[in-house]
C-alpha positions as a Python dict, from the first residue, in 0.01 Angstrom:
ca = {
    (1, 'X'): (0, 0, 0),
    (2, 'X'): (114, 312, -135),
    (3, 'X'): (165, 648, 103),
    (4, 'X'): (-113, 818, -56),
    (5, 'X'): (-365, 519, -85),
    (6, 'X'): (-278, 484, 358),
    (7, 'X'): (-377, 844, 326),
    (8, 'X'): (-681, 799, 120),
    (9, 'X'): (-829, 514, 301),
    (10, 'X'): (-853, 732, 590),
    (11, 'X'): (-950, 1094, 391),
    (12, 'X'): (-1162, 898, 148),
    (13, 'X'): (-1361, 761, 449),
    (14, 'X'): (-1443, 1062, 616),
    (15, 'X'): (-1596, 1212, 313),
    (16, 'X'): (-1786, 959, 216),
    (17, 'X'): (-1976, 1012, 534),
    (18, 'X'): (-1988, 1350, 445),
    (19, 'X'): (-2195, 1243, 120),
    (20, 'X'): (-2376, 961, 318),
    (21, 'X'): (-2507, 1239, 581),
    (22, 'X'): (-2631, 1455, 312),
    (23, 'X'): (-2795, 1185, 114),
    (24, 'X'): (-2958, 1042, 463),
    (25, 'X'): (-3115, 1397, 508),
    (26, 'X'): (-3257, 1414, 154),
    (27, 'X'): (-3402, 1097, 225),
    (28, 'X'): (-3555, 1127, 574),
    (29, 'X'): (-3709, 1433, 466),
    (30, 'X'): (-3805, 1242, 94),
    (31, 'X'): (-3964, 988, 414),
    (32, 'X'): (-4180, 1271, 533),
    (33, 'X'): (-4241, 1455, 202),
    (34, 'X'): (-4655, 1532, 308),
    (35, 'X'): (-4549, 1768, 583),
    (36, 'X'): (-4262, 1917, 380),
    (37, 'X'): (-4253, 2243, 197),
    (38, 'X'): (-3929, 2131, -38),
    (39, 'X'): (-3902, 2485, -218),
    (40, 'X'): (-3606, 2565, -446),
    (41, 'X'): (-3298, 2650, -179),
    (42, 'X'): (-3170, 2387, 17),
    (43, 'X'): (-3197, 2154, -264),
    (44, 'X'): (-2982, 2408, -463),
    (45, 'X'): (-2747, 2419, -133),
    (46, 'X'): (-2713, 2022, -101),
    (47, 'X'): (-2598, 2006, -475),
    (48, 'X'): (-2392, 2249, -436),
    (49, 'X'): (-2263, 2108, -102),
    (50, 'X'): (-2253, 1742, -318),
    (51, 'X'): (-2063, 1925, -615),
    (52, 'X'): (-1771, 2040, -361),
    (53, 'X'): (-1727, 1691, -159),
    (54, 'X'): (-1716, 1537, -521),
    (55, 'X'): (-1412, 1837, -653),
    (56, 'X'): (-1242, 1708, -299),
    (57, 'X'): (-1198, 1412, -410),
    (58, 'X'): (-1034, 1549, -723),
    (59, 'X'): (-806, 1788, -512),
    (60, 'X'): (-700, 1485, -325),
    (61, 'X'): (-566, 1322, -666),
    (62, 'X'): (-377, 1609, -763),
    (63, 'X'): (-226, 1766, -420),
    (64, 'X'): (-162, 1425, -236),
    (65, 'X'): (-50, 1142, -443),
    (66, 'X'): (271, 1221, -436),
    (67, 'X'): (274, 1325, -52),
    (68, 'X'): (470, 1114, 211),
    (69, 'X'): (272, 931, 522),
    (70, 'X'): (291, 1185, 770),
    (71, 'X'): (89, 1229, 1059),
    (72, 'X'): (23, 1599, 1006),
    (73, 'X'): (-154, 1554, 669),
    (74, 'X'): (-384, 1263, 868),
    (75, 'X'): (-455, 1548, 1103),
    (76, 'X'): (-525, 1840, 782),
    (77, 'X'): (-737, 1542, 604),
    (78, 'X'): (-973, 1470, 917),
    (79, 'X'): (-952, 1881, 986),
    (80, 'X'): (-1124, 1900, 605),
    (81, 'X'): (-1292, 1596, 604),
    (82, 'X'): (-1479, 1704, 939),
    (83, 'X'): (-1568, 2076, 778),
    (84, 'X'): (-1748, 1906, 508),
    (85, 'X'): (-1946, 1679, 732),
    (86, 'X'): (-2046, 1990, 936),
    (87, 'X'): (-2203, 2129, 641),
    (88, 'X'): (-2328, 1781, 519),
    (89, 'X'): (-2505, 1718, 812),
    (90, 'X'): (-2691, 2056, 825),
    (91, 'X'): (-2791, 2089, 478),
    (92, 'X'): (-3140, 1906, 553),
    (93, 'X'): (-3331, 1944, 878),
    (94, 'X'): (-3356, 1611, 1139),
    (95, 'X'): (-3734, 1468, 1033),
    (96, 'X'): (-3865, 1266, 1294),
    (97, 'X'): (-4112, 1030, 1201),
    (98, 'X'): (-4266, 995, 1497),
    (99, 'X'): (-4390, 1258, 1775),
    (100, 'X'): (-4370, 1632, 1661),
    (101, 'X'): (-4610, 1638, 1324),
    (102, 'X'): (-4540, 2016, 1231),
    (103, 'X'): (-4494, 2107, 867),
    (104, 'X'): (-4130, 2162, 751),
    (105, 'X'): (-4023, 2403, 507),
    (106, 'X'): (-3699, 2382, 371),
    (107, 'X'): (-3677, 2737, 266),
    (108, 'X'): (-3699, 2873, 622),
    (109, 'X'): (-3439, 2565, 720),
    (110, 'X'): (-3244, 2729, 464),
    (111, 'X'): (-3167, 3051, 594),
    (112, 'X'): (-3155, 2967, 919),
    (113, 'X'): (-2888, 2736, 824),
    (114, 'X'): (-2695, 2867, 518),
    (115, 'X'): (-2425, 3081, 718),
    (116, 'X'): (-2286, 2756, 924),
    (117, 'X'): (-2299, 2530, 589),
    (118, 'X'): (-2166, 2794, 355),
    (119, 'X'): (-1944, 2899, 616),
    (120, 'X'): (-1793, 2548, 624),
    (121, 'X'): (-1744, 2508, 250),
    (122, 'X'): (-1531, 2838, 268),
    (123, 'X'): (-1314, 2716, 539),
    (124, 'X'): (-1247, 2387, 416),
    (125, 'X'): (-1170, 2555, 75),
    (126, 'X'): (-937, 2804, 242),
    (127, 'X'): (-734, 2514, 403),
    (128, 'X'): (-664, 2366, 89),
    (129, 'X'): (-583, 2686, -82),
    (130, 'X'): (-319, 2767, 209),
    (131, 'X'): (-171, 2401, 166),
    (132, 'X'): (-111, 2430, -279),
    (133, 'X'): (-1, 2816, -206),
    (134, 'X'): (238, 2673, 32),
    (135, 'X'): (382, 2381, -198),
    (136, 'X'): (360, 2628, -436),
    (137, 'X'): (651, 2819, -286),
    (138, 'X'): (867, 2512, -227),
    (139, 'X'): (749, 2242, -510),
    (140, 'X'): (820, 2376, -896),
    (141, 'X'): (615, 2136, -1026),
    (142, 'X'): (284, 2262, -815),
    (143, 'X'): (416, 2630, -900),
    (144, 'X'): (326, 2514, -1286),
    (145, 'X'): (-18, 2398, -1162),
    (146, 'X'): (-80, 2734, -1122),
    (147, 'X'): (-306, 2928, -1384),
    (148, 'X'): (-561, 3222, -1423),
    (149, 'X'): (-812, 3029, -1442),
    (150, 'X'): (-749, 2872, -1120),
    (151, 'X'): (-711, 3173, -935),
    (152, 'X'): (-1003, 3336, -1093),
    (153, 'X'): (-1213, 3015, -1045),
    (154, 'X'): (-1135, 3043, -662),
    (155, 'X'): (-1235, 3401, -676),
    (156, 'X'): (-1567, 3307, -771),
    (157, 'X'): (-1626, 3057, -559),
    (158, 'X'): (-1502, 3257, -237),
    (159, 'X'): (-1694, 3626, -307),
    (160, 'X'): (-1994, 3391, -437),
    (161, 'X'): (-2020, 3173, -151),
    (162, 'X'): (-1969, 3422, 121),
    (163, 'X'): (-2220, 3652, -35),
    (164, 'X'): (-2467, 3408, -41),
    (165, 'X'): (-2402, 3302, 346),
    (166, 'X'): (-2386, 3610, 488),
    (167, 'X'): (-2527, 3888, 250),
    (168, 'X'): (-2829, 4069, 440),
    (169, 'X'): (-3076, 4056, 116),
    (170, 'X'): (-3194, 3744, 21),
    (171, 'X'): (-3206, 3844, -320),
    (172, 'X'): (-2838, 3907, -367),
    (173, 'X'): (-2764, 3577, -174),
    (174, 'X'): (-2968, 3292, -390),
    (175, 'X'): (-2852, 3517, -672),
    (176, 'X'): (-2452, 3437, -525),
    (177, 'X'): (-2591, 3096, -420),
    (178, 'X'): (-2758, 3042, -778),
    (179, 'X'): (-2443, 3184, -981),
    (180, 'X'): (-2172, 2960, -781),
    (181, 'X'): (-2395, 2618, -848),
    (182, 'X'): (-2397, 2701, -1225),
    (183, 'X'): (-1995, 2749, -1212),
    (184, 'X'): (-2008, 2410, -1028),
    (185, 'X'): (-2234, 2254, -1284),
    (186, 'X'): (-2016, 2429, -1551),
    (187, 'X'): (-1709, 2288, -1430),
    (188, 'X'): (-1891, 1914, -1460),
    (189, 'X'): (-1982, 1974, -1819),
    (190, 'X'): (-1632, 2100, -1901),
    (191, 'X'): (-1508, 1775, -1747),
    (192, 'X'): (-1736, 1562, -1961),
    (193, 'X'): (-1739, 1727, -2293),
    (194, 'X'): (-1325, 1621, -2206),
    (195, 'X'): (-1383, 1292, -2148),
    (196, 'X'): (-1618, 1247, -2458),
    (197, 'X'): (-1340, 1412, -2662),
    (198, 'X'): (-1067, 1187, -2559),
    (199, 'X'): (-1219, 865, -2658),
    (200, 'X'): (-1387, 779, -2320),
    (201, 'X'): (-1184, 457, -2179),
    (202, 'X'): (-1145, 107, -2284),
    (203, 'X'): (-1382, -204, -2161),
    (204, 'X'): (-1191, -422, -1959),
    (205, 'X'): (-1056, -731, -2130),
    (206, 'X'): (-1083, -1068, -1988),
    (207, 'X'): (-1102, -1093, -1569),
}
């Protein structure tokens, strides 16, 4: 077992609970769907929440396969990998079958919530960001990852999500919230139209 796949077994982990919290909320409250008022936002915030677990997984690929075992970058993974399941686990309200019988409306559950799970996404973003800048400095061959587009893709994901946590009219923040999923969803498409263009991959042979 490789350094990074010790590292991975243990990062990977964590954020798949991350993904299995969020899609155990959308399905409790999928359970209890006739006293719940879905609405528009927190289903755009859990896809947006799902988008940035999934690009994780992608920074993982490119910032830690070639990283030693070291205890620190256990201790950086679970600091991440606990961020996102903050956010994960807020995204949808608890829905308790039994007992309490009052409606549920995602929309208010949304802004009473969006500062903590935006608030998350930001910092977990911010610890990654310090950690390439950093090899950056000491690693030429991360110093060529960097681009424009990189820098100006974290742009608009930082002003975007922090103006849709904590900007005071609603408006402007599922406007922020609205404009950062479609860069998300943009980023996806990219990704696919440039694995349709290289062929796809080949069917496994024999087994």
């Amino acid at each position: 077992m490789s350094a990074f796949e010790f590292f991975f077994s243990f990062y990977g982990l964590l954020l798949g609970l991350s993904v299995a919290a969020l899609v155990s909320g959308f399905a409790q409250v999928l359970h209890e769907r006739e006293r719940v008022r879905f609405g528009w936002l927190t289903p755009m915030l859990a896809t947006f929440v799902a988008l940035d677990v999934a690009t994780f997984w992608t920074q993982a690929w490119v910032i830690f396969r070639g990283a030693p075992y070291n205890s620190a970058l256990l201790v950086l993974g679970l600091s991440v990998a606990a961020t996102f399941y903050i956010a994960a686990s807020v995204t949808f309200p608890r829905v308790t079958a039994e007992g309490v019988r009052t409606r549920i409306d995602l929309d208010d559950h949304f802004w009473t919530h969006r500062r903590l799970v935006l608030s998350c996404l930001l910092a977990a973003n911010l610890i990654v960001v310090v950690l390439f800048g950093a090899l950056m400095v000491v690693n030429a061959e991360f110093a060529a990852l960097s681009s424009a587009r990189l820098w100006i893709g974290f742009t608009i994901f930082s002003l975007g999500t922090a103006i849709a946590a904590f900007a005071p009219w609603r408006g402007v923040a599922v406007g922020a919230l609205g404009l950062v999923l479609a860069y998300s969803l943009w980023n996806v498409v990219r990704a696919a139209a440039a694995l349709i263009q290289s062929g796809g991959w080949s069917p496994a042979v024999g087994g």
